[in-house]
C-alpha positions in Angstrom: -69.6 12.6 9.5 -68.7 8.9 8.7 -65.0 8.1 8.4 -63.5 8.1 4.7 -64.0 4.6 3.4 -60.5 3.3 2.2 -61.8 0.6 0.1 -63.8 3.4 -2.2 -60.4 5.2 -2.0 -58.8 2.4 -3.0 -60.9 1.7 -5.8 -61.0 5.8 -6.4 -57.3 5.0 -7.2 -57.4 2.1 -9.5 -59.7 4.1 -11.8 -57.5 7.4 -11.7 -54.5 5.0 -13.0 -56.5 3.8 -15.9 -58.8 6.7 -16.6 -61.0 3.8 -17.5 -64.2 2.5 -15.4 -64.2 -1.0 -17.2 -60.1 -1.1 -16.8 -60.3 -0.5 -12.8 -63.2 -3.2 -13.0 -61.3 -5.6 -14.5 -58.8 -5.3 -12.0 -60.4 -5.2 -9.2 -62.6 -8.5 -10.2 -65.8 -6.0 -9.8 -68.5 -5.2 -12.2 -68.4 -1.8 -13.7 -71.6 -0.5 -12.3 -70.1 -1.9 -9.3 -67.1 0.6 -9.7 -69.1 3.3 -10.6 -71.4 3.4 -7.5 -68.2 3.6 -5.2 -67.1 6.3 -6.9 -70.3 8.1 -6.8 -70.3 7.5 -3.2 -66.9 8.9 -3.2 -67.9 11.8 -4.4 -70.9 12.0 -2.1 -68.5 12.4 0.9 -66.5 14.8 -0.5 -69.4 16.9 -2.6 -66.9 17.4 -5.5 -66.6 16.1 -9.0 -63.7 13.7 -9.5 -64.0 12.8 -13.2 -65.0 14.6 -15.7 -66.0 12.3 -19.5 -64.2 14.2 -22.1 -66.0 12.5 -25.4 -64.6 9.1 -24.8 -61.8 10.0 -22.4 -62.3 9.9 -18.7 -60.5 12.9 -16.8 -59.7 13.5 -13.7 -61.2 16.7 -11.9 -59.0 19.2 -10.3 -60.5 17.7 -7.1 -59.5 14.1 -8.6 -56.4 14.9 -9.0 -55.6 16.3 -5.6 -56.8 13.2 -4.0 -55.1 11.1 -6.5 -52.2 12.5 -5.1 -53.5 12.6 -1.3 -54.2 8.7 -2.0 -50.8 7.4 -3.6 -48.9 9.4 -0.3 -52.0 7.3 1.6 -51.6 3.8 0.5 -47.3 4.4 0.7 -47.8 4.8 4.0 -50.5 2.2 4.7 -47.7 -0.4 2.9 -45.4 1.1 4.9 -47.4 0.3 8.7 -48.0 -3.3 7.0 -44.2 -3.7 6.3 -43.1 -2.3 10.0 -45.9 -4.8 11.1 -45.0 -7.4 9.7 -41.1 -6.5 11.0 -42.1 -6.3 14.4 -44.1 -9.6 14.7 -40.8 -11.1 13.0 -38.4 -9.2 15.0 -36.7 -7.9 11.8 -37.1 -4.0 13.9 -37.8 -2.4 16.4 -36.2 -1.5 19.8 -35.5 -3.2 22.8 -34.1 -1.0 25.8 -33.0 -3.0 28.7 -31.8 -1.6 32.2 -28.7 -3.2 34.5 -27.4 -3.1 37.9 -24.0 -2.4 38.0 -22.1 -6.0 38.4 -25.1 -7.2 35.6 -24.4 -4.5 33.1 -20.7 -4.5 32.5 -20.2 -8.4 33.3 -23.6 -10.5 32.1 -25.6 -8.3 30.2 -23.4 -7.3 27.4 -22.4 -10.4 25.9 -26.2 -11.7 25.8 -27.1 -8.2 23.7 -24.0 -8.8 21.4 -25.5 -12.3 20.7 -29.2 -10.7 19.9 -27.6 -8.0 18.0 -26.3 -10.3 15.7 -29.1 -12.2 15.5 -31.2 -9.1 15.1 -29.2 -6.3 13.4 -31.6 -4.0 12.7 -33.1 -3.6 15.8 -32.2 -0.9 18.1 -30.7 -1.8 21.4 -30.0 0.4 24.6 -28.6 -1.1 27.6 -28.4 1.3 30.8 -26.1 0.8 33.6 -27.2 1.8 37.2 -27.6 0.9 40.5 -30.3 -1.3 41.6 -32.5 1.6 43.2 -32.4 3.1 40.0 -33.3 -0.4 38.0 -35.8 -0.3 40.2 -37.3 3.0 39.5 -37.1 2.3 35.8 -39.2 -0.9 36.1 -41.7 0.8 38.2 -42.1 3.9 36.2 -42.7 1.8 33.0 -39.3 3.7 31.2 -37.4 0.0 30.6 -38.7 -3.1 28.6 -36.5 -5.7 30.9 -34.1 -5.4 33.5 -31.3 -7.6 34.5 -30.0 -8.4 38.1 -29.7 -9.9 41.5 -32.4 -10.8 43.0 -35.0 -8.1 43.4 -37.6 -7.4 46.2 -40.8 -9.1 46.2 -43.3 -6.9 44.9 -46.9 -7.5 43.2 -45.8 -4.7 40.2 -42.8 -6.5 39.0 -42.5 -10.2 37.7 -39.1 -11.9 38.5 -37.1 -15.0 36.8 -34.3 -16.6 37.5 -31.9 -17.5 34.5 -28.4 -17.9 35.5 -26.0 -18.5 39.0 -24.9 -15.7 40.5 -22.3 -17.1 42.9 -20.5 -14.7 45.6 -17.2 -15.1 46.5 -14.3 -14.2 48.7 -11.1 -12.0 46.7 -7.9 -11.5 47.9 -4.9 -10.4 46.6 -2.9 -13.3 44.6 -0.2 -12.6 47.6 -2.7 -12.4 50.7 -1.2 -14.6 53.8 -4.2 -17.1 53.5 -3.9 -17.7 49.8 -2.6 -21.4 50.3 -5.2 -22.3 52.7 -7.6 -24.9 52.0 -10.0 -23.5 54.5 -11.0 -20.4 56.1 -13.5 -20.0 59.4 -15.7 -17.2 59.3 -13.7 -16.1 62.5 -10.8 -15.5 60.6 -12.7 -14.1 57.5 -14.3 -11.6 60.4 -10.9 -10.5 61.2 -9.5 -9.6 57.7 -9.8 -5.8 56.6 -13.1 -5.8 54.6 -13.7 -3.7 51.1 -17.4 -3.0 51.0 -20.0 -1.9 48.8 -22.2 0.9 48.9 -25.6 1.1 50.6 -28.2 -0.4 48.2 -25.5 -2.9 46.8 -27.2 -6.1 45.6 -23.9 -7.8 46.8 -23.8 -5.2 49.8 -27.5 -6.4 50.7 -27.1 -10.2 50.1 -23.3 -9.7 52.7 -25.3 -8.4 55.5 -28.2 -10.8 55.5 -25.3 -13.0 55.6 -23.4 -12.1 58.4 -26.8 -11.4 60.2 -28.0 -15.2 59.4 -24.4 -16.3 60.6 -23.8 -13.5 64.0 -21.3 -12.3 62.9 -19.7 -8.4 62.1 -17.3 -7.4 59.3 -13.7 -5.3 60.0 -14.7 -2.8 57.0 -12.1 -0.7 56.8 -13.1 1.0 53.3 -16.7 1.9 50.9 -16.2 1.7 47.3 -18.7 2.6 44.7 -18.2 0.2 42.1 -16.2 -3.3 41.5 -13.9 -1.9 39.6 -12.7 -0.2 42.6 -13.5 -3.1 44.8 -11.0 -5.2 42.2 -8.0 -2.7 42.4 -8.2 -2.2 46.1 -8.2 -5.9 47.2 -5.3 -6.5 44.4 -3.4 -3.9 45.8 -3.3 -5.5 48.9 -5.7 -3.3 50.8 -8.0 -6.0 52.2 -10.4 -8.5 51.3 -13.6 -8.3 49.7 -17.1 -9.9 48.7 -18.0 -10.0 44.7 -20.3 -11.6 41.8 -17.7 -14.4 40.6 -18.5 -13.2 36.9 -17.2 -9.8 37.4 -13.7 -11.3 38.7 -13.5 -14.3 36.0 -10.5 -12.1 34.1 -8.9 -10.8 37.0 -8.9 -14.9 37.9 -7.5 -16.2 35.0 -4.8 -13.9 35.1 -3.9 -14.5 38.9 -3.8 -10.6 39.5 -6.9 -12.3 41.7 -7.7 -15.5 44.0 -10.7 -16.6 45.4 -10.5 -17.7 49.5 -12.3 -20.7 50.4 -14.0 -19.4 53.4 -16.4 -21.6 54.5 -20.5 -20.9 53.6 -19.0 -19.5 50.4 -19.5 -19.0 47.6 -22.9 -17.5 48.5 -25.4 -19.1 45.8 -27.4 -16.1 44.1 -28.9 -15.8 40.7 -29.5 -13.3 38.0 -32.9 -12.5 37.3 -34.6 -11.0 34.2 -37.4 -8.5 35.9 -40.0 -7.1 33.7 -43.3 -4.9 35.0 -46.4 -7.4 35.8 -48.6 -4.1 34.2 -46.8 -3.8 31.0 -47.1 -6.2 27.7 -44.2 -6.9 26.6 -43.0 -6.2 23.0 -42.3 -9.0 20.9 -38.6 -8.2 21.2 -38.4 -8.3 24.7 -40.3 -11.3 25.2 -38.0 -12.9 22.8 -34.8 -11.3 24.8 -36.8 -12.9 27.7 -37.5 -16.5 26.6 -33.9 -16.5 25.4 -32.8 -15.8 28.6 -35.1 -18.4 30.3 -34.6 -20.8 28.0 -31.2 -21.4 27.1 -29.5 -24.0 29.7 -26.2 -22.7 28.3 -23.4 -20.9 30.2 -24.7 -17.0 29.4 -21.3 -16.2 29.2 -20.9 -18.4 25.8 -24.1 -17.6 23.6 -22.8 -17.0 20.3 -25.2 -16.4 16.7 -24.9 -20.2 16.4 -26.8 -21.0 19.6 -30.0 -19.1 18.5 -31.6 -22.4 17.4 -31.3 -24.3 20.7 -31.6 -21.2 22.4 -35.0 -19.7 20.9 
């Protein structure tokens, strides 16, 4: 069976509003024989009788008026794809689900989301924090749009782009003995009780290719599982540690935290903005993407008002 012609069920629907052939023609700028045959074929499909002519009055049928109805609940929802169309080519809706490592989600991704959200209110946003195996797994199992983080492995499924520094640096507490130094050896940095992160870190991966590059060995004296942790240990005076310098920007400006200029540090990283290299992405998340790669501000300071130099 051929499918239901919607133009002839269109046209079906301009004549049941006027109950008038000539009326329906007029509208549609067709001829009324014109009108008449696509109704007739109408009624071919269906093998039913949609109008009845009542003397001079055109009726609808009992069939005709069941898919008068059928057809105005039809061509609500055909208005109704056009509109969320038309929304999601102009990013007026939609959703945008975006997946973080740890130091990413609570210290860079956030403020970047806040900036699109405002830009973009009715769009639906979900931003997941995990650790990088997990990002990982999301991007490779095709359940994220983007993800945010240090830098990822190589791999031929996932496509990687830098858009912002992600510097590591050396914490100490604001009273640690080499807090007025102007330089620190790496012999001396060795020596220091080190906080460490977890296996699978970004940071935790990044510290030991560096200490492999450089031959040398930490003195960890404790594993935490997040920064926060990392943070309150070191400012409680429980040893030194290595950390993204935007997850430690507050704890800075309030001195609870200083920085150590041991030398090779800061270790020069970036954030990237991963997406799968098997998966087209939606017009929202390329647009959260270009953003991104794009904007040659501090990602730290987007606000609304940047959209124009930033889009």
């Amino acid at each position: 069976m051929k499918n239901l012609n919607l133009r002839q069920l269109y046209i079906f629907q301009v004549v049941g509003r006027h109950l008038s052939f000539s009326r329906a023609a007029e509208e549609l700028y067709l001829s009324q024989p014109a009108v008449s045959q696509h109704i007739r074929q109408l009624e071919d499909y269906f093998s039913v009788k949609l109008f009845d002519q009542v003397g001079k009055q055109v009726v609808l049928t009992e069939a005709g008026s069941y898919l008068m109805n059928s057809a105005q609940q039809i061509f609500h929802q055909v208005d109704e794809i056009h509109e969320t169309m038309r929304d999601l080519k102009t990013l007026r809706r939609g959703s945008l689900t975006v997946t973080a490592d740890t130091s990413a989600g609570v210290y860079v991704v956030p403020p970047l989301l806040g900036w699109f959200h405002r830009a973009h209110p009715l769009v639906n946003i979900k931003l997941e924090v995990v650790n990088r195996r997990t990002v990982l797994q999301r991007l490779l199992l095709d359940e994220t749009d983007l993800a945010v983080m240090g830098y990822p492995e190589p791999s031929p499924s996932l496509i990687a782009a830098p858009f912002a520094d992600n510097n590591l640096v050396v914490i100490a507490s604001s009273d640690h003995p080499l807090a007025d130094r102007t330089e620190i050896s790496l012999q001396e940095f060795t020596e220091e009780p080190f906080l460490i992160r977890e296996p699978g870190s970004g940071t935790r991966i990044t510290l030991e290719r560096f200490t492999a590059t450089h031959g040398i060995a930490l003195n960890v004296t404790m594993e935490l599982g997040n920064n926060s942790a990392i943070k309150e240990a070191v400012a409680a005076g429980l040893g030194i540690s290595v950390v993204s310098e935007a997850s430690v920007s507050l704890e800075l400006q309030a001195k609870k935290l200083i920085t150590l200029p041991v030398k090779h540090f800061p270790i020069v990283r970036q954030w990237f903005v991963v997406h799968s290299a098997q998966r087209t992405l939606s017009p929202l998340a390329e647009s959260f993407r270009s953003t991104l790669l794009k904007s040659d501000l501090p990602f730290t300071q987007l606000t609304p008002q940047d959209s124009e130099s930033v889009e």
